[in-house]
C-alpha positions in Angstrom: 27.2 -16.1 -46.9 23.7 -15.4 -47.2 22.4 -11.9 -45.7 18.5 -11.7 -44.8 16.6 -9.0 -43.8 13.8 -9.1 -41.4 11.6 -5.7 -41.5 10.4 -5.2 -37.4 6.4 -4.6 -37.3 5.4 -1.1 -35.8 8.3 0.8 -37.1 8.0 4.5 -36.2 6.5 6.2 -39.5 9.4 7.4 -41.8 11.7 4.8 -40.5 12.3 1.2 -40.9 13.8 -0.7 -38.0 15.0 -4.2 -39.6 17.3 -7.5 -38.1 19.7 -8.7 -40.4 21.1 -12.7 -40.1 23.9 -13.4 -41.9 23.4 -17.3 -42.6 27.0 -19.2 -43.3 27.3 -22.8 -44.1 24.6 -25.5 -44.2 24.0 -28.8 -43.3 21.4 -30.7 -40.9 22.6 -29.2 -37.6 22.5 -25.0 -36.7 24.4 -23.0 -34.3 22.3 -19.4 -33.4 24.4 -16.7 -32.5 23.3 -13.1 -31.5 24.7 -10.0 -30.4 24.0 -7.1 -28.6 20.4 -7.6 -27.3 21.2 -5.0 -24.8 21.8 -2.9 -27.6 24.7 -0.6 -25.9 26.7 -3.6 -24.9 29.0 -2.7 -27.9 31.6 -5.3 -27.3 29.3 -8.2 -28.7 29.3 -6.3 -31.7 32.7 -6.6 -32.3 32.5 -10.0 -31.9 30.4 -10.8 -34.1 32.4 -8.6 -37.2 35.4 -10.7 -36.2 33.1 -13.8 -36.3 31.6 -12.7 -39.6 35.0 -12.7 -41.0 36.4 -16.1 -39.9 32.6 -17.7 -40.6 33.0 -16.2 -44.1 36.7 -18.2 -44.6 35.7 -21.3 -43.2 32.9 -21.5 -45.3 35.3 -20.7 -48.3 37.0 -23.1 -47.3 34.3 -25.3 -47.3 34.8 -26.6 -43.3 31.5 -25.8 -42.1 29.5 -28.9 -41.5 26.6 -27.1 -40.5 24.8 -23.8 -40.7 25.8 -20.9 -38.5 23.5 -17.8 -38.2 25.3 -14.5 -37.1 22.7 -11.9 -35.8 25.5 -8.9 -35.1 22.8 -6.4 -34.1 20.1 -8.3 -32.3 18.2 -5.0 -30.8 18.0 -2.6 -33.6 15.1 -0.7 -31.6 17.6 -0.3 -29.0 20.7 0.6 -31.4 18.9 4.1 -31.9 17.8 5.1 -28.4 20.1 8.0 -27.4 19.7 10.2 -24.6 21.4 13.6 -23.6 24.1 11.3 -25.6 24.2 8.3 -24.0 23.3 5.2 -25.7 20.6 3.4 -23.8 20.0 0.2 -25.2 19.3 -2.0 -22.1 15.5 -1.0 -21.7 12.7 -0.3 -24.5 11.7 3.6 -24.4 8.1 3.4 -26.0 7.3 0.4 -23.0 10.1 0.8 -19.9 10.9 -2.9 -20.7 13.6 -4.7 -20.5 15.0 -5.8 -24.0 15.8 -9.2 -23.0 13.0 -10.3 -20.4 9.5 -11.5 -21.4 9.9 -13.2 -24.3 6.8 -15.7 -25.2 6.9 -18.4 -22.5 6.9 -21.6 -25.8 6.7 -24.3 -22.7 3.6 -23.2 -21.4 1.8 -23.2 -25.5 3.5 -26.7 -26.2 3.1 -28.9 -23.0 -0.5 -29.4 -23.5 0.3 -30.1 -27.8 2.9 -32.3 -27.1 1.4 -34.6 -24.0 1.4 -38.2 -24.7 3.2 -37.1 -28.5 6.9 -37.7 -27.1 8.4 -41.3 -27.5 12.1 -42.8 -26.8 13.4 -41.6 -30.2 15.3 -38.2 -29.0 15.7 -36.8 -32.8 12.0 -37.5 -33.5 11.2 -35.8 -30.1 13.3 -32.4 -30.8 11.5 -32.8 -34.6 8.4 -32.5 -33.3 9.0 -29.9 -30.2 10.9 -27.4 -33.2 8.1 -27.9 -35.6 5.6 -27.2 -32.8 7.2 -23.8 -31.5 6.9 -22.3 -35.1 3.5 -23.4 -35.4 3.1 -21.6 -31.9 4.6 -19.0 -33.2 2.4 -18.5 -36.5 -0.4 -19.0 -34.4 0.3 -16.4 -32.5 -1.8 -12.8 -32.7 -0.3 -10.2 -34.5 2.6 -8.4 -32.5 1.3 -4.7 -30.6 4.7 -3.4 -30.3 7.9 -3.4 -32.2 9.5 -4.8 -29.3 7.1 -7.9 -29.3 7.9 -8.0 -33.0 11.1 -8.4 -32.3 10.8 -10.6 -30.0 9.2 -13.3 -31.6 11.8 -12.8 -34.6 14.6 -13.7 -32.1 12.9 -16.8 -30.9 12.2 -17.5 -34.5 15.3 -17.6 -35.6 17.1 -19.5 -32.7 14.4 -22.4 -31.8 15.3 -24.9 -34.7 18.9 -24.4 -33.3 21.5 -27.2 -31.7 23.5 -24.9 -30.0 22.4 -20.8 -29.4 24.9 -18.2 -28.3 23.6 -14.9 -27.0 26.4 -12.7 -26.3 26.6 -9.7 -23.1 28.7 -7.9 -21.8 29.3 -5.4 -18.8 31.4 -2.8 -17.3 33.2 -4.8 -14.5 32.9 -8.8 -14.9 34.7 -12.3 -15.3 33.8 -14.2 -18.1 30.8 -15.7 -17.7 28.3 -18.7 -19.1 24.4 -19.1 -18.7 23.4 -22.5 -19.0 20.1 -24.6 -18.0 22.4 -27.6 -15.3 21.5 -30.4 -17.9 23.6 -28.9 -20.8 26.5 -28.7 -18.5 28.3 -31.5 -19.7 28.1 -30.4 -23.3 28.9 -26.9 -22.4 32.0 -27.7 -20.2 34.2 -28.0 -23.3 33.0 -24.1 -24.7 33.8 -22.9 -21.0 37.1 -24.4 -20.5 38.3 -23.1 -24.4 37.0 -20.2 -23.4 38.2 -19.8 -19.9 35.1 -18.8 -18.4 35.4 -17.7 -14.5 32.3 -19.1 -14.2 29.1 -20.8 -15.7 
């Protein structure tokens, strides 16, 4: 297991706000998991220090085929936010926003890059499409905010991935998948293991 640390931009003075990814495995292919971006849904936590443990045997083992990054706090702005104590990790204090909307919109950078670039060869295409978001990210200005810092660190991380997991949960709920309706038939088999109520 590889452990890197990420230092966030803005960091209140006295203070250092960081994201750790635990990188496990390697090979060509890369399975993104995260954790807690609502940063009081606790539970995802957990996962992930289970998931660190059996992540760190397999790759003992030597069964991983691939490389898994395990992000098991993916708000770390939000992991300190306590008020009158209550945790409140759901929404960012400094801005009111909500820690997992507004992310850069990638599409809207890349669709005029990539127009007429794109042939029949699907590998080649998702090459040049992962290769093109970091370059739209490094192009991008500096972050204003800690929270637009860390941001773009999440979307770093998981947009050269095959497969990305970002785990919530809440108070009353069935089990639960988000998926665009083309990756449907490549999620099904993750739903059914996981018997998901609904996707």
């Amino acid at each position: 297991m590889e452990s890197i640390r990420h230092s966030l931009p803005w960091s209140p003075s006295g203070s250092d706000h960081h994201l750790t990814v635990l990188r496990f495995g390697s090979g060509p292919r890369k399975a993104y998991i995260q954790a807690s971006l609502h940063a009081d849904e606790l539970p995802g936590m957990r996962v992930a220090v289970e998931l660190k443990r059996r992540l760190a045997e397999l790759e003992k083992q030597g069964r991983l085929t691939g490389v898994v990054e395990l992000v098991p706090v993916a708000n770390p702005i939000g992991l300190g936010q306590m008020f009158q104590a209550t945790h409140q990790g759901r929404f960012d204090f400094a801005s009111g926003a909500n820690f997992n909307r507004d992310f850069v919109d990638l599409a809207a950078l890349l669709a005029p890059q990539l127009e007429g670039s794109l042939g029949r060869d699907g590998e080649a295409n998702m090459r040049l499409i992962r290769s093109a978001m970091l370059t739209a990210l490094d192009q991008l200005p500096p972050a204003k905010s800690a929270l637009e810092g860390l941001r773009r660190l999440l979307l770093r991380q998981a947009c050269d991935a095959d497969l990305v997991l970002d785990l919530h949960c809440d108070f009353e709920s069935i089990l639960l998948l988000y998926a665009q309706p083309q990756h449907w038939p490549r999620l099904q088999p993750l739903a059914a293991r996981l018997g998901a109520g609904a996707v």
